[in-house]
C-alpha positions as CSV (number, residue, x, y, z in Angstrom):
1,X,-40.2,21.9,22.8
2,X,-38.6,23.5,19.9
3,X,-35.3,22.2,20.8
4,X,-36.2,19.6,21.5
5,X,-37.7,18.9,17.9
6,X,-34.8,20.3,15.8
7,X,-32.1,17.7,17.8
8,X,-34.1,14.6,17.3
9,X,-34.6,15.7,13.7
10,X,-31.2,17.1,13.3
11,X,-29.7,13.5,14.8
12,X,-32.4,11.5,12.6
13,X,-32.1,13.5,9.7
14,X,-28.3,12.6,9.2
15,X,-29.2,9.7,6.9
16,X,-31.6,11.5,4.8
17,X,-28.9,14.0,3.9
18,X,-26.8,11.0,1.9
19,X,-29.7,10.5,0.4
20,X,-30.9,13.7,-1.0
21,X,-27.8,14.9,-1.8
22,X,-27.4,11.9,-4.3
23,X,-30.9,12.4,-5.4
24,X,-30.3,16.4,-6.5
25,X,-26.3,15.3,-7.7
26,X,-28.0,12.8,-9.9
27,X,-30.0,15.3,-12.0
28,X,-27.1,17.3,-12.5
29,X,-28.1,20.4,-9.9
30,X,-26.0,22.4,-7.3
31,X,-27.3,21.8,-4.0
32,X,-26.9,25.8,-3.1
33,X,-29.0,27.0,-6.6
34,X,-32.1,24.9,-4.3
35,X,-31.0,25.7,-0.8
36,X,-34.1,27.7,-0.3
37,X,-36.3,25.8,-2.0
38,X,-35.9,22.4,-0.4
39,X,-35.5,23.6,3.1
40,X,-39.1,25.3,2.7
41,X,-40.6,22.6,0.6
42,X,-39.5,19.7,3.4
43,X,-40.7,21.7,6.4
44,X,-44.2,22.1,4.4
45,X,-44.5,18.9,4.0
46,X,-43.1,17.4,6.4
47,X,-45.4,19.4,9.0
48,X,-48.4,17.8,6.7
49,X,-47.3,14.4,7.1
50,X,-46.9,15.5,11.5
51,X,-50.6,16.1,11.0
52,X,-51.5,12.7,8.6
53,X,-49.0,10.3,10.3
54,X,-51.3,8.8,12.9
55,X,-53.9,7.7,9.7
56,X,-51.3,7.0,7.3
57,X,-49.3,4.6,8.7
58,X,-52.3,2.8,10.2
59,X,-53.7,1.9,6.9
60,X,-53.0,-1.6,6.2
61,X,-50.4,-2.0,3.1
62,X,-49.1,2.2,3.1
63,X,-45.2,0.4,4.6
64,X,-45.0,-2.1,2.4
65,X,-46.0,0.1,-1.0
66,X,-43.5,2.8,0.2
67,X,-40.5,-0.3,1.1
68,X,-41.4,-1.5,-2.2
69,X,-40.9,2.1,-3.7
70,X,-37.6,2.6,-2.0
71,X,-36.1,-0.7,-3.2
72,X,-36.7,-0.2,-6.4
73,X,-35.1,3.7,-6.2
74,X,-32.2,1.7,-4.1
75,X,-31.5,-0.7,-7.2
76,X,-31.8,2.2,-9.2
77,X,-28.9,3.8,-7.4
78,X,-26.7,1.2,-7.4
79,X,-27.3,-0.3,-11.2
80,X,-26.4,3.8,-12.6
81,X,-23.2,4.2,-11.2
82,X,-21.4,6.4,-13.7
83,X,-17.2,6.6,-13.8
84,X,-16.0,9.0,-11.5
85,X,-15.4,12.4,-12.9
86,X,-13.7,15.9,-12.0
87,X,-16.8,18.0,-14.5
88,X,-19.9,18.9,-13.0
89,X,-22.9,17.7,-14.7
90,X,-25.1,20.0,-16.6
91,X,-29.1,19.7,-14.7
92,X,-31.1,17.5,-16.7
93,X,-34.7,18.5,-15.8
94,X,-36.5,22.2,-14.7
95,X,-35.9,22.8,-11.3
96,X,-39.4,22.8,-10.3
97,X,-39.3,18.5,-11.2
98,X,-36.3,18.4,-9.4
99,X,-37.8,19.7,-6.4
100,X,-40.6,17.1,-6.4
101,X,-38.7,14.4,-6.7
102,X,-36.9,15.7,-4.0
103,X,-40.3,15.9,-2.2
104,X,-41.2,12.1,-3.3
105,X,-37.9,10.6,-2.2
106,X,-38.1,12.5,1.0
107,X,-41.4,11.5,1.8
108,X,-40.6,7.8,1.8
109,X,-37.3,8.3,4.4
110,X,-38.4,10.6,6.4
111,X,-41.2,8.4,8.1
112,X,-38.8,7.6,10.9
113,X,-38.3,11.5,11.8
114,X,-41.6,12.0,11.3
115,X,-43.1,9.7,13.6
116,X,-40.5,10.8,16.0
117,X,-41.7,14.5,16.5
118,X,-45.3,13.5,16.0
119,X,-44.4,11.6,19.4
120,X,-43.2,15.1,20.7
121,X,-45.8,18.0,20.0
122,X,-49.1,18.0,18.4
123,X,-48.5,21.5,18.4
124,X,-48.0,22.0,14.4
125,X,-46.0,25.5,14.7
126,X,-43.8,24.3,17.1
127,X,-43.2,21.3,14.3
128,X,-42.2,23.4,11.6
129,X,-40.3,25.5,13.4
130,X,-38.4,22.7,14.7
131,X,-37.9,21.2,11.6
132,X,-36.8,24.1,9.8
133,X,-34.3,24.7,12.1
134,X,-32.8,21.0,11.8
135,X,-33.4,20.9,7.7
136,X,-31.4,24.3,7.4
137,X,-28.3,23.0,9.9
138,X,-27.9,19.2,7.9
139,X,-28.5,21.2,4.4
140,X,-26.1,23.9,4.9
141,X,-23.9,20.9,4.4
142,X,-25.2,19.8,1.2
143,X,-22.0,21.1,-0.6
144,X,-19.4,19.3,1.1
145,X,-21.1,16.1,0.1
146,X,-21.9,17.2,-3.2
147,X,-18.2,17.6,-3.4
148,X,-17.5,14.3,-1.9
149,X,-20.4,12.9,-4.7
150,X,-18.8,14.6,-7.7
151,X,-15.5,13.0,-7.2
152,X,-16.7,9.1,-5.2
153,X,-19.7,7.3,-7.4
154,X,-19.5,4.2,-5.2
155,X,-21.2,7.1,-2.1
156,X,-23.9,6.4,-4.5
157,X,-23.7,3.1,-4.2
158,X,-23.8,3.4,-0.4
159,X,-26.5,5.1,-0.4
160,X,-28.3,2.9,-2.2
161,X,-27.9,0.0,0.4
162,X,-29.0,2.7,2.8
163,X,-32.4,3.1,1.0
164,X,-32.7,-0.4,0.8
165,X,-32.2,-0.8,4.8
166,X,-34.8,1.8,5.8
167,X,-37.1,0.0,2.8
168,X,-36.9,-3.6,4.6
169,X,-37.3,-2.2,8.4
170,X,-41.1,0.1,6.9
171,X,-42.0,-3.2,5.2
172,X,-42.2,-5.0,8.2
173,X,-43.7,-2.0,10.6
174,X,-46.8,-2.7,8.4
175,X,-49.8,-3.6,10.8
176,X,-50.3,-6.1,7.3
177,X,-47.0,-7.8,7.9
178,X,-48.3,-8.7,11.7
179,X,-50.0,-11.9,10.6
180,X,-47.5,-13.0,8.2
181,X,-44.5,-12.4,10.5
182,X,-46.5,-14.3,13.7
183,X,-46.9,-17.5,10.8
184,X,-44.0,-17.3,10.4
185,X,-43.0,-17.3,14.0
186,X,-44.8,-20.1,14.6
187,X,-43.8,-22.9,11.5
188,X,-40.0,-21.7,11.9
189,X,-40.1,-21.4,16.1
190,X,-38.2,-18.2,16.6
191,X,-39.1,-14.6,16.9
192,X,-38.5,-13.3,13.4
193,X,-39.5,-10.0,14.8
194,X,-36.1,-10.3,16.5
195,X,-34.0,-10.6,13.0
196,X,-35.7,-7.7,10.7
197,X,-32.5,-5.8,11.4
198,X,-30.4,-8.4,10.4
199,X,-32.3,-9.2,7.4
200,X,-32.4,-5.3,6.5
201,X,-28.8,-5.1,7.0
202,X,-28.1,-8.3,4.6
203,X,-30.5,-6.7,2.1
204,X,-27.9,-3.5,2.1
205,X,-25.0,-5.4,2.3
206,X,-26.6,-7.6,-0.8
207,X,-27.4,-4.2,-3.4
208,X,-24.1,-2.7,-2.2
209,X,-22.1,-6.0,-3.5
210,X,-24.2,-5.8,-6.6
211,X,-23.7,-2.1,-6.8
212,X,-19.6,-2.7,-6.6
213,X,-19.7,-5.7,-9.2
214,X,-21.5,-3.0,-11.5
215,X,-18.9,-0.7,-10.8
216,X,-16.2,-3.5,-11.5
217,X,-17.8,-4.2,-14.7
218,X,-17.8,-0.5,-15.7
219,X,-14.2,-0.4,-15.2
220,X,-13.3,-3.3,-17.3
């Protein structure tokens, strides 16, 4: 069960990393000085929301307040792209806010993983030790892509339109979106049910263009 846990996370989590990585590069922080920290911080949490998913995501409106959030930390991604640079930055807030933004960022990605090993066990030790397991493995690469991050702003960028995908895909898994997508369904006669991963893949493409121009601009 254990394994079971740590190689859906570990496969689900892959995404997340890109993510969090930019999040802690941002504020100027060396992914190993919060190794630790992050890795017991995400497991806590993450077991809490194992044990809250069922009522959370069942309450009408919690998807489309957390897509909303992570559109708005997607354009904020893309619209700060600084020039690339060989110096490391110098952390710009106590470690102890970095680690709950951390928390907050993760807490709106990870729903996917979550509700995958809520699926698996019920069993909340089992959870965190799967988790753990899977959190350690994709963070013990956190310095290779702070590496990549320090030298490539437009990974930012990327990340960015990947934010924005997993924010249109939780706005529509809303049970308050049900109703609006079936009317829709209706006055338009297809399935739009059928196209949220098209429109959730334009919305990327769309902040990753305007990320780029920004970039371009930058430059000039």
């Amino acid at each position: 069960m254990i394994l079971k846990i740590y190689l859906l996370n570990l496969i689900s989590d892959l995404d997340n990393l890109l993510i969090i990585t930019t999040v802690v590069r941002k504020y100027g922080y060396e992914p190993k000085q919060l190794f630790f920290n992050i890795v017991v911080c995400l497991t806590v949490s993450r077991t809490i929301y194992v044990a809250m998913i069922q009522y959370l995501t069942g309450i009408p409106g919690f998807r489309v307040l957390a897509g909303m959030i992570l559109l708005y930390i997607a354009f904020c991604f893309v619209s700060s792209i600084q020039p690339d640079s060989e110096a490391r930055p110098v952390p710009s807030i106590p470690a102890a806010k970095m680690l709950l933004i951390v928390l907050a960022a993760d807490m709106l990605v990870c729903m996917d993983s979550v509700l995958i090993t809520s699926g698996i066990s019920t069993n909340l030790l089992s959870t965190m030790a799967g988790m753990a397991l899977s959190l350690t493995t994709v963070l013990a690469f956190f310095e290779f892509f702070s590496e990549i991050l320090d030298k490539i702003s437009w990974v930012q960028i990327v990340a960015g339109g990947l934010i924005a995908h997993v924010a249109v895909i939780d706005i529509f898994k809303d049970p308050m979106m049900k109703y609006p997508v079936s009317l829709l369904d209706k006055i338009w006669g297809f399935q739009l049910h059928e196209w949220i991963n098209f429109i959730a893949l334009d919305t990327a493409i769309f902040l990753i263009l305007i990320g780029f121009m920004i970039k371009a601009r930058n430059r000039a």
